[in-house]
Backbone as a printed PyTorch tensor [residue, N CA C, xyz], in Angstrom:
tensor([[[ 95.9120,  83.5490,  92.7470],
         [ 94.9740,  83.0510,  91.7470],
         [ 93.6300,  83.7360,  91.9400]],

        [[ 93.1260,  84.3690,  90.8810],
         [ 91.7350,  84.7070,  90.6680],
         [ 91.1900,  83.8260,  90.6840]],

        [[ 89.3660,  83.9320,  91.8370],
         [ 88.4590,  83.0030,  91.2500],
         [ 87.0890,  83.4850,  90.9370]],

        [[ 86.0410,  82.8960,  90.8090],
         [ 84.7490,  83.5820,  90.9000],
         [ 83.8410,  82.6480,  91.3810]],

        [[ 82.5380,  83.0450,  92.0440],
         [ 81.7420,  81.8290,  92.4300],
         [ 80.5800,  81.5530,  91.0830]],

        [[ 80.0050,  80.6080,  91.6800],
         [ 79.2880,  80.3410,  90.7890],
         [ 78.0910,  81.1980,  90.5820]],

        [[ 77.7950,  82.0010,  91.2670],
         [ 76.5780,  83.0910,  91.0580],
         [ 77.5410,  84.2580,  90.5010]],

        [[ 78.2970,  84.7680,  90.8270],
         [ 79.0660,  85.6200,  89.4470],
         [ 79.3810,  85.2340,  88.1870]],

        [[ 79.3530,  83.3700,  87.7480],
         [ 79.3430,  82.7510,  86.6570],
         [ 78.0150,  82.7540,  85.6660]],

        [[ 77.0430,  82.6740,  86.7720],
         [ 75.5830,  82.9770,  86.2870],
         [ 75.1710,  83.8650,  85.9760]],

        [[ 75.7650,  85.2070,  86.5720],
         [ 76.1980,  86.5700,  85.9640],
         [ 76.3040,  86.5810,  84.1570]],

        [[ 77.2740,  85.8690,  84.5850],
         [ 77.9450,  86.4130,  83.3290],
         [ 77.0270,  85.5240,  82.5010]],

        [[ 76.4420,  84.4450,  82.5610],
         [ 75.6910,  83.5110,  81.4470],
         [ 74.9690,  84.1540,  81.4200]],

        [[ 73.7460,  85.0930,  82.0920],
         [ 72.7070,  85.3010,  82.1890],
         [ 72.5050,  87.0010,  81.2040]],

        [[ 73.8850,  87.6750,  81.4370],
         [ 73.9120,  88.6060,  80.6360],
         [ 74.7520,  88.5110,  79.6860]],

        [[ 75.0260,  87.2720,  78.7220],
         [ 75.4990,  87.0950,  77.8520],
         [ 76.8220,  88.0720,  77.5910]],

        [[ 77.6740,  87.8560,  78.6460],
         [ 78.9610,  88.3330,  78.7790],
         [ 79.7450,  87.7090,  77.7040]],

        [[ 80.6270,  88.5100,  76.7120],
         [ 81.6300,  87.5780,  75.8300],
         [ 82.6630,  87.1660,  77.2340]],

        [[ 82.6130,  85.5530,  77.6730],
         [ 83.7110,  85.3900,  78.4480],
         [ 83.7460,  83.8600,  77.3630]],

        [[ 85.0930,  83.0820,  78.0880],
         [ 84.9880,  82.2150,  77.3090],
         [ 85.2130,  80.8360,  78.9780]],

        [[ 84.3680,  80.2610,  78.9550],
         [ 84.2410,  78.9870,  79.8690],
         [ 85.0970,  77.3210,  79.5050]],

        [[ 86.0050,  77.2770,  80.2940],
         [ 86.7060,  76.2090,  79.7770],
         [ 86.5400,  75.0440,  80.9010]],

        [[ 86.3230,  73.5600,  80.5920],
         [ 85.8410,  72.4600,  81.3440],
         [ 87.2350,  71.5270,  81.2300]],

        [[ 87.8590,  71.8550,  82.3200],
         [ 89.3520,  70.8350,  82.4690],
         [ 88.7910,  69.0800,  83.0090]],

        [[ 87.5070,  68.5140,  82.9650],
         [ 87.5480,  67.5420,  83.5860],
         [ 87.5600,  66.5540,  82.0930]],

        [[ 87.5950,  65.0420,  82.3970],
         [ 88.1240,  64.1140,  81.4860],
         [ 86.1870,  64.3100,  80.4910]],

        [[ 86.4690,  63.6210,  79.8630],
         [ 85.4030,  63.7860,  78.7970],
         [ 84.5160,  62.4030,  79.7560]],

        [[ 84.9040,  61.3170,  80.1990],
         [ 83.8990,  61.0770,  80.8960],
         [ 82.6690,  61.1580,  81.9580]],

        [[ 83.4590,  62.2620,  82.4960],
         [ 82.6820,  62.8810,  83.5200],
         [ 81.7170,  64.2560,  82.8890]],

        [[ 82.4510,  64.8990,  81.4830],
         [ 81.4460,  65.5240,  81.0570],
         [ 80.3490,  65.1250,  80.4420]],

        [[ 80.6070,  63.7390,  79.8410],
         [ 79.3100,  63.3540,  79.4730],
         [ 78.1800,  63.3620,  80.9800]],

        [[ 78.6360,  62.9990,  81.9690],
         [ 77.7650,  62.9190,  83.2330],
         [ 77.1820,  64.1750,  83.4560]],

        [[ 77.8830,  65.2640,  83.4360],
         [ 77.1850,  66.4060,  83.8450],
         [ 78.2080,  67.8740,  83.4530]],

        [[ 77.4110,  68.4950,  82.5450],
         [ 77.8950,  69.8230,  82.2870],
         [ 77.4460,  70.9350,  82.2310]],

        [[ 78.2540,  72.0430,  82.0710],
         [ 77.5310,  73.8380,  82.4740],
         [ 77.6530,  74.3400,  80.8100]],

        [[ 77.8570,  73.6890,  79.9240],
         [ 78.4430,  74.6460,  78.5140],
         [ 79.5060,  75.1030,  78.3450]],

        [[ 80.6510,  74.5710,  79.2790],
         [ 81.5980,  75.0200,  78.6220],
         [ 82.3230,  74.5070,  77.4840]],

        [[ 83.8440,  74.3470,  76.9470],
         [ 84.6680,  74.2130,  76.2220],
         [ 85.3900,  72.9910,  76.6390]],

        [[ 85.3180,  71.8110,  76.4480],
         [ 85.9800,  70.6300,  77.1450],
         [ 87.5580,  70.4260,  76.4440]],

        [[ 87.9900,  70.6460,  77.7430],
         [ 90.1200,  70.3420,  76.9130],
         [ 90.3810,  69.8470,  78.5210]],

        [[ 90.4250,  68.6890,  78.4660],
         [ 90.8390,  67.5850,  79.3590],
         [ 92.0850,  68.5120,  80.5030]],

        [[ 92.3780,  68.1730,  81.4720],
         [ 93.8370,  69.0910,  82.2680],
         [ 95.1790,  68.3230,  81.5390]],

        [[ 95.6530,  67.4820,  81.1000],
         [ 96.0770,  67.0110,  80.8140],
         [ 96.6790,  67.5120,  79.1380]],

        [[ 95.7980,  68.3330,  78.3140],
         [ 95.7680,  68.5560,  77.2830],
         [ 96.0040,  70.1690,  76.9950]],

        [[ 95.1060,  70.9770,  78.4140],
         [ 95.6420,  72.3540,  78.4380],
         [ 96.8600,  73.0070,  78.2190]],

        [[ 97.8950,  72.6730,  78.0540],
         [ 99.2050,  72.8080,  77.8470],
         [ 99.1890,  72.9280,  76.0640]],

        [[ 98.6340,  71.8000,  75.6440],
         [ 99.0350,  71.6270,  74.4740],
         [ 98.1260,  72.3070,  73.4160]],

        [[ 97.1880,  72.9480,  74.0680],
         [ 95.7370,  73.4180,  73.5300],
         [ 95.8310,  75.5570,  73.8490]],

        [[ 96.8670,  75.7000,  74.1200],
         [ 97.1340,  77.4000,  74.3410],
         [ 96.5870,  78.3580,  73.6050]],

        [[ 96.5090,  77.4130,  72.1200],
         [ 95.8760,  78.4260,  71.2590],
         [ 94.2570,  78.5450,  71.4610]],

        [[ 93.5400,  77.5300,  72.0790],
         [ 92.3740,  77.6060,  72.0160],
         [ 91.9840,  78.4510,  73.0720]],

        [[ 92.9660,  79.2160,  73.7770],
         [ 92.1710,  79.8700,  75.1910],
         [ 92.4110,  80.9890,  74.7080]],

        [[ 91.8050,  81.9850,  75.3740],
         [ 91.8630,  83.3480,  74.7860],
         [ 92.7540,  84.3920,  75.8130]],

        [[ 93.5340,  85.6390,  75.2970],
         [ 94.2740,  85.5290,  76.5260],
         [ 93.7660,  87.5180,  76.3340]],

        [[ 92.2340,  87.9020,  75.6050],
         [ 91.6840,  89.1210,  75.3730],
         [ 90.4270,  89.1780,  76.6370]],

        [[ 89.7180,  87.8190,  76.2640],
         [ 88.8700,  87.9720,  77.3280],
         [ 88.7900,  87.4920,  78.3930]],

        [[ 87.7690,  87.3520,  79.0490],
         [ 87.5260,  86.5540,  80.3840],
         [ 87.3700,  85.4290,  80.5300]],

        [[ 88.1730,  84.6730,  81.4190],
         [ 88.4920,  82.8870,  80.5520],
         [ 88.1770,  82.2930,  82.0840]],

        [[ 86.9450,  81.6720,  82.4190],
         [ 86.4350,  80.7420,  83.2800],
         [ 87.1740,  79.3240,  83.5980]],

        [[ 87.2270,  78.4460,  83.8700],
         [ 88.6310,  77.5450,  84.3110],
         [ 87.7540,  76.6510,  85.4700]],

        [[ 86.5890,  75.0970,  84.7150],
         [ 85.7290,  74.9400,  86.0970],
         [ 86.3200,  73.4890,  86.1620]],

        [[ 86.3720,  72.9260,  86.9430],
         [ 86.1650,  71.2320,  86.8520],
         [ 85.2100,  70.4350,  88.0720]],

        [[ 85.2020,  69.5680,  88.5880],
         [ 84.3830,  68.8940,  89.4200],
         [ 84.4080,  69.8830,  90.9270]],

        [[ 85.0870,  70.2740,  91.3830],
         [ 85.2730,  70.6780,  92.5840],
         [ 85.8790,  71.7660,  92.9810]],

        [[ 87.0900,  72.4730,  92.0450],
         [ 88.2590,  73.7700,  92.0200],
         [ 89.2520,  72.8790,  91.9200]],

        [[ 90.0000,  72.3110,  92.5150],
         [ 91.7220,  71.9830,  92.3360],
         [ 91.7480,  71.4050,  91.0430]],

        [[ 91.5230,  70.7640,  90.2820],
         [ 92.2730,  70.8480,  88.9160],
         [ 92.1540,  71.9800,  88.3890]],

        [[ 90.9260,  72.6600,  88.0400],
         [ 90.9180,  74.3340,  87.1270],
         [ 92.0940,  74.7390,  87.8900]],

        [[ 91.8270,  75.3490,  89.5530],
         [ 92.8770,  76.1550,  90.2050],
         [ 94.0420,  75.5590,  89.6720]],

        [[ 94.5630,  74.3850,  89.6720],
         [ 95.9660,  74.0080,  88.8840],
         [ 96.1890,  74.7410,  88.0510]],

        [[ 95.1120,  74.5040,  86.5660],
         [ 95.6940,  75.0570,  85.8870],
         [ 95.6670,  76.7230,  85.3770]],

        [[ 94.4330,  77.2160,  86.1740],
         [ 94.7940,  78.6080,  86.2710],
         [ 96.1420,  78.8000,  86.8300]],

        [[ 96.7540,  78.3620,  87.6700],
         [ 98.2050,  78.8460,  88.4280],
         [ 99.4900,  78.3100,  87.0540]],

        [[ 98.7110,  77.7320,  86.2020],
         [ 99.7270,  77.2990,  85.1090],
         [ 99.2160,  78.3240,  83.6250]],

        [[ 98.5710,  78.6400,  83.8630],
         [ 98.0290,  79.4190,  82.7980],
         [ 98.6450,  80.8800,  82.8010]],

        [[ 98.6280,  81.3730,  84.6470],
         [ 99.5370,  82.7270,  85.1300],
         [100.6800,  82.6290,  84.5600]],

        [[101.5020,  81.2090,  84.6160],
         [102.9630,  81.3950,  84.6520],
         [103.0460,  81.7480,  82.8740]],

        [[102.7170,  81.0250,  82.6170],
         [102.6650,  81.1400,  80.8580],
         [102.1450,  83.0640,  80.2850]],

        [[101.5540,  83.6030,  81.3230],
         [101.4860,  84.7530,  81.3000],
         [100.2900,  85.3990,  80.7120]],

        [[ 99.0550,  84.6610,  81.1050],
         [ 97.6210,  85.0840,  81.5840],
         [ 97.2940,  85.8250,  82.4840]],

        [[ 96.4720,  86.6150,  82.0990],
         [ 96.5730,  87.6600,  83.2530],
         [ 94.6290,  87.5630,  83.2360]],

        [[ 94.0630,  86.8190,  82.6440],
         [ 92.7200,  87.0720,  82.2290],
         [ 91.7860,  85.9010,  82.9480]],

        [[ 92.5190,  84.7260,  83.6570],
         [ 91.9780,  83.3880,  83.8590],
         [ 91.7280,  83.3200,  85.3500]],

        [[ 90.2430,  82.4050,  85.5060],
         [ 89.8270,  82.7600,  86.8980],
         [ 89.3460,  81.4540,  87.2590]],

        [[ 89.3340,  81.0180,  88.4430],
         [ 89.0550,  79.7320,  88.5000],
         [ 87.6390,  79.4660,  89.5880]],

        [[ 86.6290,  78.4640,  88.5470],
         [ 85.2580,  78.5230,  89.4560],
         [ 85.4330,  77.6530,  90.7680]],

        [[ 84.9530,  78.4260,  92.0000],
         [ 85.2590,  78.2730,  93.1620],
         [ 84.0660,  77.4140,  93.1840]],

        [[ 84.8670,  76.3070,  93.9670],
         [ 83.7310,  75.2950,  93.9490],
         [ 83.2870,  74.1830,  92.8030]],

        [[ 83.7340,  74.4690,  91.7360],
         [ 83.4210,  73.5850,  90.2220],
         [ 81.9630,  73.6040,  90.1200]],

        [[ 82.1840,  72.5350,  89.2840],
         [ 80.4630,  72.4580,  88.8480],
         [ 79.6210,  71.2990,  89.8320]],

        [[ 80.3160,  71.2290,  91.4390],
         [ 79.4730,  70.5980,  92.2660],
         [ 78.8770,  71.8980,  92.8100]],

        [[ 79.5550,  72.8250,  93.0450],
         [ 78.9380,  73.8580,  93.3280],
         [ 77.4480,  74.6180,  92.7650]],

        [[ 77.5140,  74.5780,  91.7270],
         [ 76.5810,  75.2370,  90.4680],
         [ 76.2050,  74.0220,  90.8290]],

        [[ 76.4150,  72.7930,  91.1990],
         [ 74.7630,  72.3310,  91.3060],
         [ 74.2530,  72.1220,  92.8560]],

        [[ 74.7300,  72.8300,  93.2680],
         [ 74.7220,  73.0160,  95.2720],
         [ 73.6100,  74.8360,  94.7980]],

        [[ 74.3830,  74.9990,  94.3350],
         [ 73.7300,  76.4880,  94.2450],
         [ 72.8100,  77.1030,  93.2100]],

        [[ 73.1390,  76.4880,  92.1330],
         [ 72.2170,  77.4090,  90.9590],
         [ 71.3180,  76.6210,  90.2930]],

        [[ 71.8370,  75.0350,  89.8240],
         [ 71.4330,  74.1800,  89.2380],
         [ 70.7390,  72.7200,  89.6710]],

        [[ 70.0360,  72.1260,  90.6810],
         [ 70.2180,  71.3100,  91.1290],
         [ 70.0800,  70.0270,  90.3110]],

        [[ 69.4270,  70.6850,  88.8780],
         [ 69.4620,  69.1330,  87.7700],
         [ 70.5890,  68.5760,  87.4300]],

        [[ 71.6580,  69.6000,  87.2850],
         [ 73.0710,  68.8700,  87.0670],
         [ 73.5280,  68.2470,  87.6850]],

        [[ 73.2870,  66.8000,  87.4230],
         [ 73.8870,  65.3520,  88.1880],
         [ 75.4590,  65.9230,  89.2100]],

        [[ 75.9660,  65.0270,  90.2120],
         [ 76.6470,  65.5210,  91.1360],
         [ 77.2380,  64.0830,  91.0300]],

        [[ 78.3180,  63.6910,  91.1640],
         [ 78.5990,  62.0630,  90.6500],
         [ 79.7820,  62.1240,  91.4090]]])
């Protein structure tokens, strides 16, 4: 499994990289705290294939890594070759880049 940290994520926000950022955590926790990405629950990624892109660079964050990493390793099998998973989630980005983004 590909991943990236969160200062190569900031990378890419900061130079307005076409990537596309996807947020696997439940919609309650995104109301608590988010980076901009694309919210499709883990649970729903399966059923949502068309919404990911399989041209560009497809980000994969949730609270911590193991759900994204899930479903990046489910995204490979389906035959992604483009999906990377943020090391660390978005507790990280707020350990490291962000410290306003609530940590819950």
């Amino acid at each position: 499994m590909k991943e990236i940290t969160v200062a190569e994520l900031k990378q890419l926000k900061d130079t307005n990289a076409d990537f596309q950022l996807i947020d696997v955590r439940e919609p309650h926790e995104f109301e608590i705290a988010e980076i901009g990405g694309e919210l499709i629950p883990m649970g729903e990624v399966m059923d949502n294939l068309d919404k990911i892109s399989k041209t560009k660079q497809v980000v994969v964050h949730c609270k911590m890594g193991g759900r994204s990493g899930a479903i990046v390793s489910n995204l490979e099998s389906q035959g992604y070759t483009n999906v990377y998973n943020l090391k660390g989630g978005i507790n990280a980005w707020s350990n490291e880049i962000d410290p306003s983004i609530p940590k819950y």
